[in-house]
PyMOL CGO cylinders between C-alpha atoms (Angstrom):
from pymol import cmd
from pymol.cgo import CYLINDER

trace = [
    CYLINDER, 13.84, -11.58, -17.74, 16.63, -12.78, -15.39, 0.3, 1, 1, 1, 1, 1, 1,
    CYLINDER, 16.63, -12.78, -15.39, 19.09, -11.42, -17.51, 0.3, 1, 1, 1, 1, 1, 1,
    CYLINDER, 19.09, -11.42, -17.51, 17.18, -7.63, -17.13, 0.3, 1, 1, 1, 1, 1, 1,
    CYLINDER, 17.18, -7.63, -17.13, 16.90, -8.08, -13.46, 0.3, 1, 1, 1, 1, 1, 1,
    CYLINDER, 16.90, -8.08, -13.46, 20.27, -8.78, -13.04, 0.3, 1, 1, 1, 1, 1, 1,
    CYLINDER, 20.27, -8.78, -13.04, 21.69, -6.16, -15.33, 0.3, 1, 1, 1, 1, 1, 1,
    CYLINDER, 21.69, -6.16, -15.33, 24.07, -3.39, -14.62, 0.3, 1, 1, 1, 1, 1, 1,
    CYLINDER, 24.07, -3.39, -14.62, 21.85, -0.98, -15.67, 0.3, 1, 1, 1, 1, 1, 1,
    CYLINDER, 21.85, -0.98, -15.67, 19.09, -2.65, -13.18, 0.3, 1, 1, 1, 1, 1, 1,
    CYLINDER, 19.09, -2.65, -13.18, 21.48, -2.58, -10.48, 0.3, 1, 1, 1, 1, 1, 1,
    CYLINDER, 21.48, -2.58, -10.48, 22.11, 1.34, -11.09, 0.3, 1, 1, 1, 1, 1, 1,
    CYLINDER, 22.11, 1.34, -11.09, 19.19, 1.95, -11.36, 0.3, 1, 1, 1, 1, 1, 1,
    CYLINDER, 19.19, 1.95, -11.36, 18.19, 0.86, -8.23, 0.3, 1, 1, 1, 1, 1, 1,
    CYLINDER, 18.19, 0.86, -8.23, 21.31, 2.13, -6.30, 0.3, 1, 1, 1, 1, 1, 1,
    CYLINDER, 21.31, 2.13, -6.30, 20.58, 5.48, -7.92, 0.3, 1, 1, 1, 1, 1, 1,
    CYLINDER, 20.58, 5.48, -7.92, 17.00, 5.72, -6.76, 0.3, 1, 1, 1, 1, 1, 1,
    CYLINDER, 17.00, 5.72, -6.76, 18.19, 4.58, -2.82, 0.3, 1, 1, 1, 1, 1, 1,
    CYLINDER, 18.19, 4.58, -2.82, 21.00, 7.02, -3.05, 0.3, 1, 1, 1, 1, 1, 1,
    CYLINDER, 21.00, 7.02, -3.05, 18.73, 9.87, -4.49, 0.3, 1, 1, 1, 1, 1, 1,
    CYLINDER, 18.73, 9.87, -4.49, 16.19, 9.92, -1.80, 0.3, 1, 1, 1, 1, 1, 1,
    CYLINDER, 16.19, 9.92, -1.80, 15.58, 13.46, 0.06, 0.3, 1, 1, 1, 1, 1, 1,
    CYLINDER, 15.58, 13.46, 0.06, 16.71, 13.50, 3.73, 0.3, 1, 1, 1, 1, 1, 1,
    CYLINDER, 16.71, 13.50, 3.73, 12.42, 14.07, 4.43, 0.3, 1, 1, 1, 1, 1, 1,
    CYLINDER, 12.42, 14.07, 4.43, 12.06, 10.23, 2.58, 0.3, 1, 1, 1, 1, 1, 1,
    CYLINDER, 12.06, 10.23, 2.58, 15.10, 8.84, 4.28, 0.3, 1, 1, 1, 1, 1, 1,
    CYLINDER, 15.10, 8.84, 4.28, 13.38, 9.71, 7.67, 0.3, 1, 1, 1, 1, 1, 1,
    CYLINDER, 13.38, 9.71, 7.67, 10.05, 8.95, 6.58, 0.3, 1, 1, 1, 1, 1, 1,
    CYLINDER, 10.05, 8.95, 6.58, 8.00, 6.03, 8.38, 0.3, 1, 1, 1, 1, 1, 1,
    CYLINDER, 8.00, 6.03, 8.38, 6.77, 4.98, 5.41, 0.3, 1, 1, 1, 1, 1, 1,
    CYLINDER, 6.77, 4.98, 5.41, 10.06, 4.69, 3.50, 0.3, 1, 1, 1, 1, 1, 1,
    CYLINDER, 10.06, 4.69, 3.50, 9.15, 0.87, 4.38, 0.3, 1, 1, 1, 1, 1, 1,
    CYLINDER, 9.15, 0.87, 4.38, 6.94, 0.86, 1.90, 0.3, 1, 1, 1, 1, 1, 1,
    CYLINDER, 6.94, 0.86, 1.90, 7.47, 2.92, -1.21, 0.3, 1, 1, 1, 1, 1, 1,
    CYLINDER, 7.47, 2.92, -1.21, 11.21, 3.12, -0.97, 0.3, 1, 1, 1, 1, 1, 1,
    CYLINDER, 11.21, 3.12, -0.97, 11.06, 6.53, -2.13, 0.3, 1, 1, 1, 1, 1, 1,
    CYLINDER, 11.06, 6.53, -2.13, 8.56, 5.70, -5.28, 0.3, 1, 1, 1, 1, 1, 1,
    CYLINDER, 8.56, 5.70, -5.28, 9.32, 6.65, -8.57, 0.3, 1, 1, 1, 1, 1, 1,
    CYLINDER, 9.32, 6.65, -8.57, 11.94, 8.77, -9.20, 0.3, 1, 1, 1, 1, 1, 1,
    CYLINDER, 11.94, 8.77, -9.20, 10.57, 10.36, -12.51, 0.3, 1, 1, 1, 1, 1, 1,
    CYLINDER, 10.57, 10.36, -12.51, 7.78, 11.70, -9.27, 0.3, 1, 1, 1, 1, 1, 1,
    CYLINDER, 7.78, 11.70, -9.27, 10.79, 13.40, -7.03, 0.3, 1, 1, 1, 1, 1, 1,
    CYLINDER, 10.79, 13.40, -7.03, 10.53, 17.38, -8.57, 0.3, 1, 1, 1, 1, 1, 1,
    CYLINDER, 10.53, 17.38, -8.57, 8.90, 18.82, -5.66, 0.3, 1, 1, 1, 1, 1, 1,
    CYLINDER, 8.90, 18.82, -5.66, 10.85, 20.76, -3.50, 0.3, 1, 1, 1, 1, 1, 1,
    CYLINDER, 10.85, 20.76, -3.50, 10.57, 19.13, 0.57, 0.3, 1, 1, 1, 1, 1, 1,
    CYLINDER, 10.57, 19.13, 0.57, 10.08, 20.89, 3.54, 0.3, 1, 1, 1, 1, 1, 1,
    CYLINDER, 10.08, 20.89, 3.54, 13.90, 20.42, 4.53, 0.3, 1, 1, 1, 1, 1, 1,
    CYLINDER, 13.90, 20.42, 4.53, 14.47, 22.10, 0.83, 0.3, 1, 1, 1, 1, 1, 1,
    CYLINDER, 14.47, 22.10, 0.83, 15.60, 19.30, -0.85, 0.3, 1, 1, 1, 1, 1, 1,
    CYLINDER, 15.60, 19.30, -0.85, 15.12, 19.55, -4.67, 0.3, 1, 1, 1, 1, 1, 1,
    CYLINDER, 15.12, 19.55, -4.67, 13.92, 15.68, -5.18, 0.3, 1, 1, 1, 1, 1, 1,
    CYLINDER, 13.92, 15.68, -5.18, 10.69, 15.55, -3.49, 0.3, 1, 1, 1, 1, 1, 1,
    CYLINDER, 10.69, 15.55, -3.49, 8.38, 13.62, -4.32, 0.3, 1, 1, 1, 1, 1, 1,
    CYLINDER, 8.38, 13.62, -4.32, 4.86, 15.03, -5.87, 0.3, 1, 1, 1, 1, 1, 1,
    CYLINDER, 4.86, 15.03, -5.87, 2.70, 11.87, -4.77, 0.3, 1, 1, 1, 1, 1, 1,
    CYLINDER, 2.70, 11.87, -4.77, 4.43, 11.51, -0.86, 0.3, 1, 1, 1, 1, 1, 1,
    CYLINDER, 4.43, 11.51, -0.86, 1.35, 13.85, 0.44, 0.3, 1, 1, 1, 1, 1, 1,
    CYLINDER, 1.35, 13.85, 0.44, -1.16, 10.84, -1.07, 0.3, 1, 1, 1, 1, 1, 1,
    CYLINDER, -1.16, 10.84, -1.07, 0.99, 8.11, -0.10, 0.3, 1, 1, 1, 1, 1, 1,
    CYLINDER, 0.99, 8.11, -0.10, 1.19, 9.32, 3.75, 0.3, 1, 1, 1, 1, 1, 1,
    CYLINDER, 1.19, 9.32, 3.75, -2.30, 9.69, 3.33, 0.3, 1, 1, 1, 1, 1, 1,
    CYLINDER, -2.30, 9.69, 3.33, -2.77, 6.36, 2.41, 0.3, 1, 1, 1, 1, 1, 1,
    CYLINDER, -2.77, 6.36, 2.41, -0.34, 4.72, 4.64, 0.3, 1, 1, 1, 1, 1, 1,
    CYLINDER, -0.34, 4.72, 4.64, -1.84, 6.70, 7.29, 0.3, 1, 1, 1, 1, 1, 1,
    CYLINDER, -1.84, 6.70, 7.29, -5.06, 5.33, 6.95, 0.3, 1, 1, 1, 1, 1, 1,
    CYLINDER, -5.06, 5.33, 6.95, -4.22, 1.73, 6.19, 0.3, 1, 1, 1, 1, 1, 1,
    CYLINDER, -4.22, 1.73, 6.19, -1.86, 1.03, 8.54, 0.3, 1, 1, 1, 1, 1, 1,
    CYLINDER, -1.86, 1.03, 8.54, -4.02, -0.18, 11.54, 0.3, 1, 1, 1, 1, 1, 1,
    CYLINDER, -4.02, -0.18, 11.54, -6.37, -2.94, 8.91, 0.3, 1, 1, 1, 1, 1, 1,
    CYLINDER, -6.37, -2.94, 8.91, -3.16, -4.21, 7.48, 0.3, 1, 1, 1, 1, 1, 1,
    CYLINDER, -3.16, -4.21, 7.48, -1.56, -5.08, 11.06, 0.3, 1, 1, 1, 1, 1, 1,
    CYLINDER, -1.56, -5.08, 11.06, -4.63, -6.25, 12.00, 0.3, 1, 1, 1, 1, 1, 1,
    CYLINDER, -4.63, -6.25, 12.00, -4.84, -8.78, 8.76, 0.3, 1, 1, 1, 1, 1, 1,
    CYLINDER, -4.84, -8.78, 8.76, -1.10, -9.73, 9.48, 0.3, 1, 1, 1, 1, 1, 1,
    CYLINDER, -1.10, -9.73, 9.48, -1.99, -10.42, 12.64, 0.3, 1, 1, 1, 1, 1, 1,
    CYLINDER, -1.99, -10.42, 12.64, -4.65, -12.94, 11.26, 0.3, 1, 1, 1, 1, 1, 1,
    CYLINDER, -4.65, -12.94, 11.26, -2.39, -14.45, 8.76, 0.3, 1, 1, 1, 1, 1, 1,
    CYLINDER, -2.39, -14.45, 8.76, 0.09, -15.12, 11.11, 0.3, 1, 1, 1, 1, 1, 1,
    CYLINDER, 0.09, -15.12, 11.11, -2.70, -17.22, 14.01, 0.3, 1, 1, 1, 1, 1, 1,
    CYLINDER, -2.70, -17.22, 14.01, -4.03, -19.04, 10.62, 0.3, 1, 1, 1, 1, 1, 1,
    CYLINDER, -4.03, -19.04, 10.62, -6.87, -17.02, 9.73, 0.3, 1, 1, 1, 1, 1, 1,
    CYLINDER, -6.87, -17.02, 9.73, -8.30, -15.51, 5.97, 0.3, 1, 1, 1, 1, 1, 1,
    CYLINDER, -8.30, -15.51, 5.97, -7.80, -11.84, 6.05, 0.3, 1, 1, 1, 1, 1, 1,
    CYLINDER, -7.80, -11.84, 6.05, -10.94, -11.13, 4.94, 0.3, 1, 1, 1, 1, 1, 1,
    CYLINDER, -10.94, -11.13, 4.94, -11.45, -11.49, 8.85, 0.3, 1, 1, 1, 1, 1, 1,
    CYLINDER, -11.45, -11.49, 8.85, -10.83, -8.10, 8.65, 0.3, 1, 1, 1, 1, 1, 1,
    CYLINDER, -10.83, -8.10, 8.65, -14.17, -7.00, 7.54, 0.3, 1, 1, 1, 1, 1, 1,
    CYLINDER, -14.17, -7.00, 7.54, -16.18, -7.75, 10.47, 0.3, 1, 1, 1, 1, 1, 1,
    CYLINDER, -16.18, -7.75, 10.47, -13.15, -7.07, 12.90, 0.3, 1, 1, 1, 1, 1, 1,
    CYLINDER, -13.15, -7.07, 12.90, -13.62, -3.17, 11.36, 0.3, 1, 1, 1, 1, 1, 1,
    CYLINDER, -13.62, -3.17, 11.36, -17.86, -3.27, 11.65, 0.3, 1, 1, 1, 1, 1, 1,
    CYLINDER, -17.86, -3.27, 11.65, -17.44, -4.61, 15.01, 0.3, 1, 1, 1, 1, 1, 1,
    CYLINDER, -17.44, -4.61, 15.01, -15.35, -1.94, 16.25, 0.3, 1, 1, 1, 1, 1, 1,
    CYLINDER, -15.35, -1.94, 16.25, -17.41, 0.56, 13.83, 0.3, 1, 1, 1, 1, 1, 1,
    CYLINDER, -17.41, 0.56, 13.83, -20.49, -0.44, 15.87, 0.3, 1, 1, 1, 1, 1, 1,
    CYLINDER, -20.49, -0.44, 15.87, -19.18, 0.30, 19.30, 0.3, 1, 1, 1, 1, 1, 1,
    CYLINDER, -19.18, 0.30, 19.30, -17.89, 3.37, 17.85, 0.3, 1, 1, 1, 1, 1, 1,
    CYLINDER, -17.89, 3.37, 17.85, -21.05, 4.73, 16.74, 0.3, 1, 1, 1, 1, 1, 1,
    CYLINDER, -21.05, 4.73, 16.74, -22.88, 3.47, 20.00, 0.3, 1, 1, 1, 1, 1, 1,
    CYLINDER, -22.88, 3.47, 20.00, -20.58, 5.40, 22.22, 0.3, 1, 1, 1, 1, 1, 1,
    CYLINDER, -20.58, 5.40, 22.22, -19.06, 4.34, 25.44, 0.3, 1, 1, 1, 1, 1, 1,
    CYLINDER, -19.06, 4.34, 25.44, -22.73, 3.93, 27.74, 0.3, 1, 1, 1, 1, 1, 1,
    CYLINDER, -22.73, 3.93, 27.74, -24.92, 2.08, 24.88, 0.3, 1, 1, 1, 1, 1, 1,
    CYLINDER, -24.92, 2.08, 24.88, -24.52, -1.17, 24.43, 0.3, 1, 1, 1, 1, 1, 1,
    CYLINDER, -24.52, -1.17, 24.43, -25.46, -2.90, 21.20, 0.3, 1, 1, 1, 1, 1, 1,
]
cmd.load_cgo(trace, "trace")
């Protein structure tokens, strides 16, 4: 396996899906974390016009989107020590005073 990883092709390969990336995915917030995805998924044309966009970035953004505020929040317990299953009642806590409104109290 090392010798795969450490290939020449592997190295291209990688180097050729960085270098490939549509200006829209070089910008994108979320480059972070799906470093452009799979390039066999970049056919779609971007809203800059760029020929290699990728058919799946509308889900992923999506996705990110949504799970970006539970993810900081289990980093955040990770890094003071904590399971980040804390995040469960963290989320129904705030869910609670979300659904009683700002002049109930629960």
């Amino acid at each position: 396996l090392i010798e795969l990883v450490d290939s020449g092709k592997q190295h291209k390969f990688g180097q050729d899906k960085r270098d490939n990336l549509s200006r829209s995915c070089r910008q994108c917030q979320y480059l972070f974390a799906c470093n452009g995805e799979c390039p066999k998924n970049r056919f779609t044309k971007t809203k800059d016009g760029d020929r290699n966009g990728n058919y799946l970035c509308s889900g992923y953004k999506a996705f990110f989107a949504h799970s970006d505020r539970p993810m900081r929040i289990m980093a955040d317990l990770l890094r003071k020590g904590h399971h980040a299953d804390g995040i469960m009642k963290i989320l129904k806590d705030s869910e609670a005073r979300t659904q009683a409104g700002p002049h109930r109290q629960i």
